[in-house]
KEPA-76952 format. One record per residue (C-alpha): residue number from 1; residue in one letter; x, y, z. Coordinates in steps of 0.05 Angstrom, whole numbers, always signed. Example, Ala and Ser with C-alpha at 12.3 -4.5 7.8 and 13.67 -1.06 7.14 Angstrom:
KEPA-76952
SITE/1/a/+246/-90/+156 $
SITE/2/s/+273/-21/+143 $
//
This chain:
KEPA-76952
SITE/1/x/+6/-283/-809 $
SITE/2/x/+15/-346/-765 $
SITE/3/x/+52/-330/-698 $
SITE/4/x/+116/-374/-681 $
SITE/5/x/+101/-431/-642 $
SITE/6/x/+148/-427/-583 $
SITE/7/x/+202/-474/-574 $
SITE/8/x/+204/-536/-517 $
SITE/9/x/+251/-500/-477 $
SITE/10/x/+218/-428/-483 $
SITE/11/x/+158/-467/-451 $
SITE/12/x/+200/-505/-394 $
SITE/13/x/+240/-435/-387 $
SITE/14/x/+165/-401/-380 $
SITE/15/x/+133/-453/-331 $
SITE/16/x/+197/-449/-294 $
SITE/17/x/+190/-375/-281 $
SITE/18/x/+115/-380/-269 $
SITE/19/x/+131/-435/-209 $
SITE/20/x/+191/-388/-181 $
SITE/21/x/+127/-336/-179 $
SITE/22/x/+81/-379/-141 $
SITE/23/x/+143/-399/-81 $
SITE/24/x/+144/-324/-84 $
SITE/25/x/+83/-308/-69 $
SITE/26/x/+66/-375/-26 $
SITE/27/x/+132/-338/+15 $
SITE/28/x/+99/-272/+19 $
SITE/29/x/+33/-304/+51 $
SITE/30/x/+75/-342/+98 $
SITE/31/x/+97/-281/+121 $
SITE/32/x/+40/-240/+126 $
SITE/33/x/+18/-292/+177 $
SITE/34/x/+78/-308/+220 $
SITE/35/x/+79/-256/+266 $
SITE/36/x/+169/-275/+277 $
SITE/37/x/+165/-254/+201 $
SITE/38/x/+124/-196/+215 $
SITE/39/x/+174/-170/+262 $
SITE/40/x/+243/-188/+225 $
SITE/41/x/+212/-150/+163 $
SITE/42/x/+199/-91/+205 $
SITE/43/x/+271/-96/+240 $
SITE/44/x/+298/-99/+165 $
SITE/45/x/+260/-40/+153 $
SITE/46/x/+281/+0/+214 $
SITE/47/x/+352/-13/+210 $
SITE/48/x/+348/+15/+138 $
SITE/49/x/+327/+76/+167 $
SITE/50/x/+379/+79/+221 $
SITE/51/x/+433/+71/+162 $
SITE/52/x/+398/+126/+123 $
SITE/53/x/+397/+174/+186 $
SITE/54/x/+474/+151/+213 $
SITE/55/x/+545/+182/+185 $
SITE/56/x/+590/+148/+241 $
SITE/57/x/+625/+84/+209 $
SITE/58/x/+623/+30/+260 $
SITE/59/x/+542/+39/+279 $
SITE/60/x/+535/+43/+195 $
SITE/61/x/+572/-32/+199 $
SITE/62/x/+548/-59/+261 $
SITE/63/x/+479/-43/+224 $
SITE/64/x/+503/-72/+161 $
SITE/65/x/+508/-137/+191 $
SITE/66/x/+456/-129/+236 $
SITE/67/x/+412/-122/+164 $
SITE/68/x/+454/-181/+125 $
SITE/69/x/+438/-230/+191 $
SITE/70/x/+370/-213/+183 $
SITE/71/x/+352/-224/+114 $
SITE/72/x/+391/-287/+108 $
SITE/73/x/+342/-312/+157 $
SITE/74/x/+285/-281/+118 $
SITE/75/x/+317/-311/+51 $
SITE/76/x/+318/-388/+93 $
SITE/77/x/+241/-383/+92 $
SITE/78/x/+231/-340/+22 $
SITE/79/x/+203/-289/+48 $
SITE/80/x/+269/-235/+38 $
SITE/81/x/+242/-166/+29 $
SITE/82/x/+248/-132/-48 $
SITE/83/x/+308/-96/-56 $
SITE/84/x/+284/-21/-43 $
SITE/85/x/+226/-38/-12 $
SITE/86/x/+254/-36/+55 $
SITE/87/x/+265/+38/+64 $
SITE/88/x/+206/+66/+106 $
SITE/89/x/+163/+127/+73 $
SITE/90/x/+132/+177/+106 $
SITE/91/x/+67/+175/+85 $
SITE/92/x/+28/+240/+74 $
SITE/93/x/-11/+257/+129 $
SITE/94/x/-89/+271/+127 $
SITE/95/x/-119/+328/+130 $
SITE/96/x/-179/+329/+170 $
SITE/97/x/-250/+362/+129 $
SITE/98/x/-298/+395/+167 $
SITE/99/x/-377/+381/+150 $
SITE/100/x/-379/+457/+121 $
SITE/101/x/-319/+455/+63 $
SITE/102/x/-352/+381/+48 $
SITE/103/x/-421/+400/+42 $
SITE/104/x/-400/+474/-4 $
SITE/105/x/-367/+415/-47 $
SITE/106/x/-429/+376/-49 $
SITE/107/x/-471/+437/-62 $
SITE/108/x/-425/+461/-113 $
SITE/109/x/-419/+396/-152 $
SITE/110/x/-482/+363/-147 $
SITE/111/x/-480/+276/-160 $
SITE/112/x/-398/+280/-142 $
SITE/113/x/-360/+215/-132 $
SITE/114/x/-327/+207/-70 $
SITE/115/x/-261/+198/-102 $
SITE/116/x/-277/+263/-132 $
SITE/117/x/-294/+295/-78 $
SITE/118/x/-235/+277/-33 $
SITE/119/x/-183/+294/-90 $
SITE/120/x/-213/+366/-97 $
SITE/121/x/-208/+377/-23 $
SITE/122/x/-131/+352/-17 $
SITE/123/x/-148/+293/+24 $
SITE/124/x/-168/+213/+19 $
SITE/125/x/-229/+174/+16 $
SITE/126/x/-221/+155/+92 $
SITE/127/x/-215/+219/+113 $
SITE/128/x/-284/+241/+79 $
SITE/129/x/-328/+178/+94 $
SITE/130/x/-344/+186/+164 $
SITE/131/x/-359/+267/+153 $
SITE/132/x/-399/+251/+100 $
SITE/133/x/-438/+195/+141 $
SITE/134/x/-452/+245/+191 $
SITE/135/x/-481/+290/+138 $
SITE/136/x/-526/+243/+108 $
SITE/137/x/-554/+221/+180 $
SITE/138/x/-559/+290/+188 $
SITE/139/x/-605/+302/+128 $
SITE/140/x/-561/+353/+91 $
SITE/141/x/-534/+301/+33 $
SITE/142/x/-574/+253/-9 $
SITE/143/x/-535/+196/-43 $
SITE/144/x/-550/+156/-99 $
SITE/145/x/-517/+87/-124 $
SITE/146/x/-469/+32/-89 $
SITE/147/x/-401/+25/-76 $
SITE/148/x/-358/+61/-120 $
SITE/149/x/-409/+83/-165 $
SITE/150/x/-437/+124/-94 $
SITE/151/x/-455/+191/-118 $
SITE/152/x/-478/+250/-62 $
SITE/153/x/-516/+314/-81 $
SITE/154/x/-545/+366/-23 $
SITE/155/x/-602/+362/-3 $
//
């Protein structure tokens, strides 16, 4: 079964689209290197949080405007953050491992990935590399492959 050809203005209406993508993400780039951007982003965001921590009406509308000022200048340059984007989240924070739970792992699950290994200990890659660095300078972990395909068995 042939597919349907699509028509002239399907294709204009999909070039269209992909171009409005591109200014998008031209924008984006733009502001990821203009530090003024930087900062009214990270004003949007804070206010955001102000409004979400505030119950008295007149800050909640001096910050409304405060927010509306803001992204209209944002919007001038195409770089206007996503709507619900703007809210900050904690993120979790890391919990440190010591070189004895990381090497039990190790010992217990010979040729482990670090992915693997950081998930079973309730923590991130970050937070394992330079623990498990000290333990292979150390002598205590062997590792075999590259990059993500890094496997590390005790020694």
């Amino acid at each position: 079964m042939a597919a349907a050809r699509r028509t002239e203005e399907e294709r204009i209406h999909a070039l269209e689209a992909q171009i409005d993508s591109l200014r998008r993400r031209k924008a984006q780039k733009l502001v990821h290197r203009d530090p003024a951007l930087k900062q009214m982003h990270a004003a949007v965001r804070s206010i955001n949080k102000a409004l979400a921590a505030t119950t008295d009406h007149a800050t909640r509308e001096a910050l409304n405007e405060a927010e509306a000022t803001l992204i209209a200048c944002l919007e001038l340059v195409g770089g206007a953050p996503k709507p619900g984007k703007s809210v900050l989240v904690p993120q979790p924070k890391r919990s440190g491992v010591s070189e004895e739970a990381l090497l039990a792992y190790v010992r217990m699950h010979p040729d482990a990935r670090g992915e693997l290994i950081a998930q079973a200990l309730g923590t991130d890659t970050a937070t394992v590399r330079p623990v498990m660095k000290r333990l292979i300078q150390s002598g205590r972990v062997r590792v075999a492959g590259k990059a993500r395909a890094t496997s590390y068995s005790a020694v």
